[in-house]
PyMOL CGO cylinders between C-alpha atoms (Angstrom):
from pymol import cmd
from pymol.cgo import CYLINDER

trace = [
    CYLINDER, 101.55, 103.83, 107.67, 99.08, 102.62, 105.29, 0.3, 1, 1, 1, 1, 1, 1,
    CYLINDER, 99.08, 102.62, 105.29, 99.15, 99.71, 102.52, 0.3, 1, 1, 1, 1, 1, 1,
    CYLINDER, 99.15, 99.71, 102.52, 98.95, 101.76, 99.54, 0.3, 1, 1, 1, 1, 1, 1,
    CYLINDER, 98.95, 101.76, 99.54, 97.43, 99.96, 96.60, 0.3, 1, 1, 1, 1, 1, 1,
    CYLINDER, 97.43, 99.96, 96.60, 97.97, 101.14, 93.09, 0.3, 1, 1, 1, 1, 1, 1,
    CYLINDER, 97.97, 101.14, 93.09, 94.62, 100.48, 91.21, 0.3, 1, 1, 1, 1, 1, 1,
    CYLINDER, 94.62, 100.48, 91.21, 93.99, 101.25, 87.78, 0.3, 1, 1, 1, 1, 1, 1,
    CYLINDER, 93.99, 101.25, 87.78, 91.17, 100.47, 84.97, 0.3, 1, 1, 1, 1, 1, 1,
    CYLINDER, 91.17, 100.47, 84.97, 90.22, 101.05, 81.60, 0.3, 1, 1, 1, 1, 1, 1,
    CYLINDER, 90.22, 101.05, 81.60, 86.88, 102.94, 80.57, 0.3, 1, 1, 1, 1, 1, 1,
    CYLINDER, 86.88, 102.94, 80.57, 84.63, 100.35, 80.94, 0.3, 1, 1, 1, 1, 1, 1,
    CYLINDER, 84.63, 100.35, 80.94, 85.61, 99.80, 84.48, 0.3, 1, 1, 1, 1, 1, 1,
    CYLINDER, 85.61, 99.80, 84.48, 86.23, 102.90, 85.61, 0.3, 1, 1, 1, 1, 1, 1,
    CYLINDER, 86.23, 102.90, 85.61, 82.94, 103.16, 87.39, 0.3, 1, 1, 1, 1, 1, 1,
    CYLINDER, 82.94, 103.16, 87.39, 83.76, 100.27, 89.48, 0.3, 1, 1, 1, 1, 1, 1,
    CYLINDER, 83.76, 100.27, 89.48, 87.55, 101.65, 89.68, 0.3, 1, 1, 1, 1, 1, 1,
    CYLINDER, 87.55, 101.65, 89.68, 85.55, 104.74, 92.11, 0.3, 1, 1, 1, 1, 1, 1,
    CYLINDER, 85.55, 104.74, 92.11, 83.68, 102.35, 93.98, 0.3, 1, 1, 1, 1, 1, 1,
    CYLINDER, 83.68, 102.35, 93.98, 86.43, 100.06, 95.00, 0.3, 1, 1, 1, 1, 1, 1,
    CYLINDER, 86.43, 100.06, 95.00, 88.91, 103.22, 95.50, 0.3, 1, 1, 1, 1, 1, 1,
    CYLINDER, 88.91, 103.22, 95.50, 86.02, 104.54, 98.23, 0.3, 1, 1, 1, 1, 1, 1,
    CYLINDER, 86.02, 104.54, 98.23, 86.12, 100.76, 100.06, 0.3, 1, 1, 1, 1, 1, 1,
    CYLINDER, 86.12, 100.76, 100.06, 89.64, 100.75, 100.14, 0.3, 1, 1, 1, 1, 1, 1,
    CYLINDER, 89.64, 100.75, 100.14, 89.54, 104.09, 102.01, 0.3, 1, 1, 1, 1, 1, 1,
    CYLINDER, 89.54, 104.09, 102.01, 86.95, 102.93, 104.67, 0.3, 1, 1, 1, 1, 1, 1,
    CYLINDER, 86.95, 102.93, 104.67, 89.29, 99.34, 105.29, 0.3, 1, 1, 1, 1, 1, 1,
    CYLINDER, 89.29, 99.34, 105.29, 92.24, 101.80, 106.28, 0.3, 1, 1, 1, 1, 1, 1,
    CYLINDER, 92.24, 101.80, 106.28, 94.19, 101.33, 102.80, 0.3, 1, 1, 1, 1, 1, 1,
    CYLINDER, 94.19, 101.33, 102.80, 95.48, 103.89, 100.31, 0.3, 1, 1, 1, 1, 1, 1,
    CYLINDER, 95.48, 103.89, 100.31, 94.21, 103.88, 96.76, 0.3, 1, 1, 1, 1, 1, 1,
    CYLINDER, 94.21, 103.88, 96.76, 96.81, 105.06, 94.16, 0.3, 1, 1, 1, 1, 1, 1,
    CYLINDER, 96.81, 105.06, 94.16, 94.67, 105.67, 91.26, 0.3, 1, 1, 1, 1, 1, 1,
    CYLINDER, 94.67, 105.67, 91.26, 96.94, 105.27, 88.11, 0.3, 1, 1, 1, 1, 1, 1,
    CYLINDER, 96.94, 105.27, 88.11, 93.59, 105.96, 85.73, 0.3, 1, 1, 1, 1, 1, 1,
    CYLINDER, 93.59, 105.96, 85.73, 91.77, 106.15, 83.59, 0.3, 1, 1, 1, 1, 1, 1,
    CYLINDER, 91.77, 106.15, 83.59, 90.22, 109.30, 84.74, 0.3, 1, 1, 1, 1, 1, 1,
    CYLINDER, 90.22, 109.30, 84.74, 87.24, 109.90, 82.75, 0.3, 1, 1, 1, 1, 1, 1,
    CYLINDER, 87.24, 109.90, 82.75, 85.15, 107.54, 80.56, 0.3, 1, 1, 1, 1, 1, 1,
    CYLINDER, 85.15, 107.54, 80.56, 86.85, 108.02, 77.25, 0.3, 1, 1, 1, 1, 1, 1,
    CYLINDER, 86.85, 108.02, 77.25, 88.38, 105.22, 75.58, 0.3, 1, 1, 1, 1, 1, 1,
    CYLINDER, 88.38, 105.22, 75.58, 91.66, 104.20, 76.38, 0.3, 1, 1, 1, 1, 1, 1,
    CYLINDER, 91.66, 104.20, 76.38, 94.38, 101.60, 75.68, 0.3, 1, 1, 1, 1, 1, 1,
    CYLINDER, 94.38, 101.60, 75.68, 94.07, 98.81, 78.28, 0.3, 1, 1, 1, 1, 1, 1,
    CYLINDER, 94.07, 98.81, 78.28, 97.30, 97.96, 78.23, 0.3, 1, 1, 1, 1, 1, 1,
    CYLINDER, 97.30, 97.96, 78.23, 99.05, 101.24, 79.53, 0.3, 1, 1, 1, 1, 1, 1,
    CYLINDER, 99.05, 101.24, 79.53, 97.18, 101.42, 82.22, 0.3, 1, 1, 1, 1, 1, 1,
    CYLINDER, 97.18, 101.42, 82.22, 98.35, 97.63, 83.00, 0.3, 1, 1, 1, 1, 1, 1,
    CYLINDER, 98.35, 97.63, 83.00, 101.44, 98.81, 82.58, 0.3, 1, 1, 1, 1, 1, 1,
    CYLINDER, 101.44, 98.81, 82.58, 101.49, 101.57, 85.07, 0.3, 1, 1, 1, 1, 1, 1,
    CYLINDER, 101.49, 101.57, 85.07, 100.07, 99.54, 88.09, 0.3, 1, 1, 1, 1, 1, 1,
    CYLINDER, 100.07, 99.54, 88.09, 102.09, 96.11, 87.45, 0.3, 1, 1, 1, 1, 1, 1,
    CYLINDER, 102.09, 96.11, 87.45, 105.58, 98.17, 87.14, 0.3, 1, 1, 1, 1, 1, 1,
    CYLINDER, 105.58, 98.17, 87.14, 104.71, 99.36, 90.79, 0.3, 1, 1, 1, 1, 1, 1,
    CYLINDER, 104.71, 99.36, 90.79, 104.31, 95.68, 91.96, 0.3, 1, 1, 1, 1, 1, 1,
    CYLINDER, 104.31, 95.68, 91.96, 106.85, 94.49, 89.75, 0.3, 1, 1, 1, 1, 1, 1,
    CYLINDER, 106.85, 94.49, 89.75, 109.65, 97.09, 91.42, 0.3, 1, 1, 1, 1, 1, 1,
    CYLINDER, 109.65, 97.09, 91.42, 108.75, 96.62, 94.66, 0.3, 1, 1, 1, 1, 1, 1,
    CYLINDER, 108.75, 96.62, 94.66, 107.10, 99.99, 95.27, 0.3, 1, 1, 1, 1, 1, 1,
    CYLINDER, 107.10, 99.99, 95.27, 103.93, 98.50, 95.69, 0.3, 1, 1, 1, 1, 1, 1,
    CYLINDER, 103.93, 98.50, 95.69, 102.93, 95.24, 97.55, 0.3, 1, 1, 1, 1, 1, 1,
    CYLINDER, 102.93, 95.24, 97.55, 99.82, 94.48, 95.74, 0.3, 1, 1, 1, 1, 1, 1,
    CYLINDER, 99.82, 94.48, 95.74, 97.84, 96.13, 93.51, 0.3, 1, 1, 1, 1, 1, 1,
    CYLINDER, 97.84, 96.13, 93.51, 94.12, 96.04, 91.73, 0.3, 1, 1, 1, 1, 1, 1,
    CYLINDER, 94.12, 96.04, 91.73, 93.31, 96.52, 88.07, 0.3, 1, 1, 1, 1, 1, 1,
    CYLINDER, 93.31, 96.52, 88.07, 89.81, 96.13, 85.99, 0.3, 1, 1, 1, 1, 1, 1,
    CYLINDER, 89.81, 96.13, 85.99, 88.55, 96.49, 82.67, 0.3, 1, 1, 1, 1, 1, 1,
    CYLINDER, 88.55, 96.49, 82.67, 84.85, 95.10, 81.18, 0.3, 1, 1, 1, 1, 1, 1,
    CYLINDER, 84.85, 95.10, 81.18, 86.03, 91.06, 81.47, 0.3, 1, 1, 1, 1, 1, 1,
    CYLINDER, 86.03, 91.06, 81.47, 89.47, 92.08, 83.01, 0.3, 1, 1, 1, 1, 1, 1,
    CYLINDER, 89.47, 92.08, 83.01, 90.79, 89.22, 80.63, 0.3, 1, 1, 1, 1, 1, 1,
    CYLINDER, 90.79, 89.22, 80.63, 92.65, 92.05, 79.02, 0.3, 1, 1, 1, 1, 1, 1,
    CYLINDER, 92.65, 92.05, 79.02, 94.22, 93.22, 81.87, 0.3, 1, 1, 1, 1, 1, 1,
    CYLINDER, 94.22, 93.22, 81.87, 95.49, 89.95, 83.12, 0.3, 1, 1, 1, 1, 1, 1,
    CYLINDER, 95.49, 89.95, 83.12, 97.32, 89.13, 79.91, 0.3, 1, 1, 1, 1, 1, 1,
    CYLINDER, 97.32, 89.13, 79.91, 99.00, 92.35, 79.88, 0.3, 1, 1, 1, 1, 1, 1,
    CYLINDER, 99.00, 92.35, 79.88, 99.93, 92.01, 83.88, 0.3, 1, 1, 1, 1, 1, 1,
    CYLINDER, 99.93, 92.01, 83.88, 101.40, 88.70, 83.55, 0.3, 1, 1, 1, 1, 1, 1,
    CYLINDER, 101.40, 88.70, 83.55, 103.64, 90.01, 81.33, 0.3, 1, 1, 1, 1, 1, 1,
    CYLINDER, 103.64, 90.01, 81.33, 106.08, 91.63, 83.76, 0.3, 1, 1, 1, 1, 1, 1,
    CYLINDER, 106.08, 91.63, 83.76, 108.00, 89.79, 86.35, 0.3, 1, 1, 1, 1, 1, 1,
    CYLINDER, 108.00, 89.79, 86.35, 107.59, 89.16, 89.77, 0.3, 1, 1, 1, 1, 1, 1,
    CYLINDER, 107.59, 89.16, 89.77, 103.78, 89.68, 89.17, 0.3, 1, 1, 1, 1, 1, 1,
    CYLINDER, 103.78, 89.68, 89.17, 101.02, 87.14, 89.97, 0.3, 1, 1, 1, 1, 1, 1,
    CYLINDER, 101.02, 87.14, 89.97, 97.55, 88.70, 87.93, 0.3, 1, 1, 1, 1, 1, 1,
    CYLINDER, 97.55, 88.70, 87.93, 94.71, 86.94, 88.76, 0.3, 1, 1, 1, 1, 1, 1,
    CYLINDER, 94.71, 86.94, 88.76, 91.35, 87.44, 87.32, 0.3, 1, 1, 1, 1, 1, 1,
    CYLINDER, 91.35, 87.44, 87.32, 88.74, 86.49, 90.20, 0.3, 1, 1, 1, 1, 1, 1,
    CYLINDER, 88.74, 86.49, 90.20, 84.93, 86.05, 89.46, 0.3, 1, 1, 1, 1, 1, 1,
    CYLINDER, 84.93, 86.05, 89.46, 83.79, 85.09, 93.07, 0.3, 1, 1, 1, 1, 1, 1,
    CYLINDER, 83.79, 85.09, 93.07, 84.57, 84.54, 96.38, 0.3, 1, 1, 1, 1, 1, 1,
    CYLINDER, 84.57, 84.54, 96.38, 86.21, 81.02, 96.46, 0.3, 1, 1, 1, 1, 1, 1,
    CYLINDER, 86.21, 81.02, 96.46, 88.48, 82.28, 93.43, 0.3, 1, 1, 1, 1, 1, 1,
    CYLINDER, 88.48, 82.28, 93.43, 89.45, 84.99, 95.49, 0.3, 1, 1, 1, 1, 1, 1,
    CYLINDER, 89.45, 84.99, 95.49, 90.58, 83.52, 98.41, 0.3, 1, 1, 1, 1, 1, 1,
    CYLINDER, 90.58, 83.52, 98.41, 92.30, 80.69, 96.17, 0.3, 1, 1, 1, 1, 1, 1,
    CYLINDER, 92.30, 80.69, 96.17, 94.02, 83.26, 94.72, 0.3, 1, 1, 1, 1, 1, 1,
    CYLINDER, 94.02, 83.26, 94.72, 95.70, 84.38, 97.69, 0.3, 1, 1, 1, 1, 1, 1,
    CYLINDER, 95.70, 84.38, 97.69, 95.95, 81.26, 99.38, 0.3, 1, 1, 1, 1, 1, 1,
    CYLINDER, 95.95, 81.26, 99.38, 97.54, 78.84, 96.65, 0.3, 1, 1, 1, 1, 1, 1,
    CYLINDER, 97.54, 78.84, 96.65, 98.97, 81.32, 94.42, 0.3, 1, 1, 1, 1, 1, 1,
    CYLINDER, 98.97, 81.32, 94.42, 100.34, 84.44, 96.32, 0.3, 1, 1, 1, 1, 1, 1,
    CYLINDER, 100.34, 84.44, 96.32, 98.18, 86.75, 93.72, 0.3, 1, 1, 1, 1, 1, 1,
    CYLINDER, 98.18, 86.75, 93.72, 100.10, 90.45, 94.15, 0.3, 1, 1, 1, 1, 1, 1,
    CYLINDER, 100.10, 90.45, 94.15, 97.51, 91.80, 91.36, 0.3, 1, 1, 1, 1, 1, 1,
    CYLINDER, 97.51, 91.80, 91.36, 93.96, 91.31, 91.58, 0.3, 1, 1, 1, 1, 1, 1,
    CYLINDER, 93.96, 91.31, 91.58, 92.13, 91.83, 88.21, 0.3, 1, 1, 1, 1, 1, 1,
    CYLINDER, 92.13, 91.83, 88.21, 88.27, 91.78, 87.87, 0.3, 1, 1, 1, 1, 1, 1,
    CYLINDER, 88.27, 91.78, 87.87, 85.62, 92.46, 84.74, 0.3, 1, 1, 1, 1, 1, 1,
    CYLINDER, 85.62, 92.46, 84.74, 83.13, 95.28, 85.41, 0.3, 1, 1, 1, 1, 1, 1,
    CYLINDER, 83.13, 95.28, 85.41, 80.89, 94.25, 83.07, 0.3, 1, 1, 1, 1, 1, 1,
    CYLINDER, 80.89, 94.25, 83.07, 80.77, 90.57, 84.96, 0.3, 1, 1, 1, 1, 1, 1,
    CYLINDER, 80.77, 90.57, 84.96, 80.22, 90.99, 88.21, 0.3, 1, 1, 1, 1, 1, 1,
    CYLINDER, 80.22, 90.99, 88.21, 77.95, 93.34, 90.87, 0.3, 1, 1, 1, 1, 1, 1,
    CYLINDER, 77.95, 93.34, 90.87, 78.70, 95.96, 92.83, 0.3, 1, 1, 1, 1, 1, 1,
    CYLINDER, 78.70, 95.96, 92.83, 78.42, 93.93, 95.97, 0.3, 1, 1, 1, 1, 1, 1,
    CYLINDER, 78.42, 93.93, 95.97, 80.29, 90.50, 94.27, 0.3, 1, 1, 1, 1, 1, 1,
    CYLINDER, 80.29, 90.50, 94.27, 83.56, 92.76, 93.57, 0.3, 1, 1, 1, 1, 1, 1,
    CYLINDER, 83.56, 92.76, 93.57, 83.46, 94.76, 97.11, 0.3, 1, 1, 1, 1, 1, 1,
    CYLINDER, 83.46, 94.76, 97.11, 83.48, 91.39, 98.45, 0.3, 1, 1, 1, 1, 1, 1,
    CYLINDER, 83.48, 91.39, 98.45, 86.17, 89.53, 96.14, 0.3, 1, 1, 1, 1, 1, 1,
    CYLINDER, 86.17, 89.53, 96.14, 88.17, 93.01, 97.33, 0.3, 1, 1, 1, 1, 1, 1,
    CYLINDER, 88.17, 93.01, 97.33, 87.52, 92.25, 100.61, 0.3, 1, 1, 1, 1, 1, 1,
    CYLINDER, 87.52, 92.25, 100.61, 88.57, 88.30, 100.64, 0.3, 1, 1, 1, 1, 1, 1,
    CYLINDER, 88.57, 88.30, 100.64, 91.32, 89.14, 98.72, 0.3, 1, 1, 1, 1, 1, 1,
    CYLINDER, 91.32, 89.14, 98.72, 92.83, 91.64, 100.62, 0.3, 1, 1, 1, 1, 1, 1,
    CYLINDER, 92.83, 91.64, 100.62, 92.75, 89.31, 104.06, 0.3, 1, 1, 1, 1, 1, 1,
    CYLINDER, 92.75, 89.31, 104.06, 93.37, 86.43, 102.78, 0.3, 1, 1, 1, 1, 1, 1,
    CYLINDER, 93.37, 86.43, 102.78, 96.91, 85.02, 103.43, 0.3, 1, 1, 1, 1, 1, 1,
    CYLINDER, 96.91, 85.02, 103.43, 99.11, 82.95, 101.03, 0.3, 1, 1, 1, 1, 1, 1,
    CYLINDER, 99.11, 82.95, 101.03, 99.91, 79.53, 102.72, 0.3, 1, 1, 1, 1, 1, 1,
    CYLINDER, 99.91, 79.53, 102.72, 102.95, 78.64, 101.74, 0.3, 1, 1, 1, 1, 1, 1,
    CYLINDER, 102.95, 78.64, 101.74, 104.57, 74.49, 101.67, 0.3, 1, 1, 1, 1, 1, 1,
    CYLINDER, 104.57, 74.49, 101.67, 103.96, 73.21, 98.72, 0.3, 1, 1, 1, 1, 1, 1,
    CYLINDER, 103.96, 73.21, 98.72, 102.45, 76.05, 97.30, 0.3, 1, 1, 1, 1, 1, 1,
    CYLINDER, 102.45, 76.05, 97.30, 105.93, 77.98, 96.93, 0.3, 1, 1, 1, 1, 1, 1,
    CYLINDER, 105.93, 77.98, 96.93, 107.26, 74.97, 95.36, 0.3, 1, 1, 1, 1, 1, 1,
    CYLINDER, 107.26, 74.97, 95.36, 104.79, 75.26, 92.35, 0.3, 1, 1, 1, 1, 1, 1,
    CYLINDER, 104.79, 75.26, 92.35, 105.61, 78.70, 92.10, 0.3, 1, 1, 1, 1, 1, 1,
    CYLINDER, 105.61, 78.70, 92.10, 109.02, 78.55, 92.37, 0.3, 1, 1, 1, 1, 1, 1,
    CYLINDER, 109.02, 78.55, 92.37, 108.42, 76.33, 89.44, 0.3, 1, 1, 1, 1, 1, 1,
    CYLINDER, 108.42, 76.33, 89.44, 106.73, 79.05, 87.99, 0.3, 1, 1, 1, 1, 1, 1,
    CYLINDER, 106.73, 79.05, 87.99, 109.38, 81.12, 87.95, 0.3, 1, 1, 1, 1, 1, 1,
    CYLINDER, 109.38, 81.12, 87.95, 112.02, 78.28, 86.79, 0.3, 1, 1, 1, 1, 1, 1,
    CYLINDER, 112.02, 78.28, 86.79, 110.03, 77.88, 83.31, 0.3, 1, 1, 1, 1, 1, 1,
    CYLINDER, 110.03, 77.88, 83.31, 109.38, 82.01, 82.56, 0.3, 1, 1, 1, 1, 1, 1,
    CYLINDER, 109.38, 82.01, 82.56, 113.13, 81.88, 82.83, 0.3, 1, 1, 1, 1, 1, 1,
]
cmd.load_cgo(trace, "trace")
């Protein structure tokens, strides 16, 4: 069965929400777009809402979101619990991410990067594995202060 990935993004992104949707496909995963569906303006936040709650209950592994600087969308992310939103800009960030963090919710800015840049920070992200040690100590840490 495939991963299925809940992506979502506000107006400004959701040009880039297609794009990414359509490589997801061709790497063998399953997009679940949760909007926006048009270019009309919308709250950033509900659509935050509706793809962390999937990675924050478990129904969803991972998940993508973007808006223009997707600064937006990692403040409202971070907000539920369980969930590790972080906003990538390029390839080293991406796999860091992953890697040192366990990110479960990748969030990028349209208006910031290319085309190619956030195929490829999809890309990294998605194979990149967390690495564990001393890495799940700080996070367990994490989780001790948000208590």
């Amino acid at each position: 069965m495939k991963e299925q990935i809940p992506i979502g993004s506000d107006h400004a992104g959701f040009d880039l929400k297609a794009l990414l949707i359509s490589r997801l496909k061709e790497l063998g995963y399953e997009a679940l777009d949760q909007g926006c569906f048009d270019k009309q303006s919308v709250h950033y936040p509900e659509i935050a809402q509706k793809v962390s709650q999937l990675v924050a209950q478990g129904q969803a592994k991972r998940g993508i979101l973007i808006c223009g600087t997707g600064i937006g969308m990692s403040i409202a992310a971070n907000r539920f619990p369980g969930v590790r939103a972080t906003l990538v800009h390029d390839a080293t960030t991406a796999r860091m991410s992953r890697e040192h963090n366990d990110s479960n919710l990748l969030v990028i800015g349209a208006r910031i990067l290319s085309e190619t840049a956030a195929k490829d920070i999809l890309e990294i992200w998605l194979e990149t594995h967390f690495e564990g040690g001393r890495h799940q100590e700080r996070l367990n840490l994490i989780e001790q202060v948000a208590k």
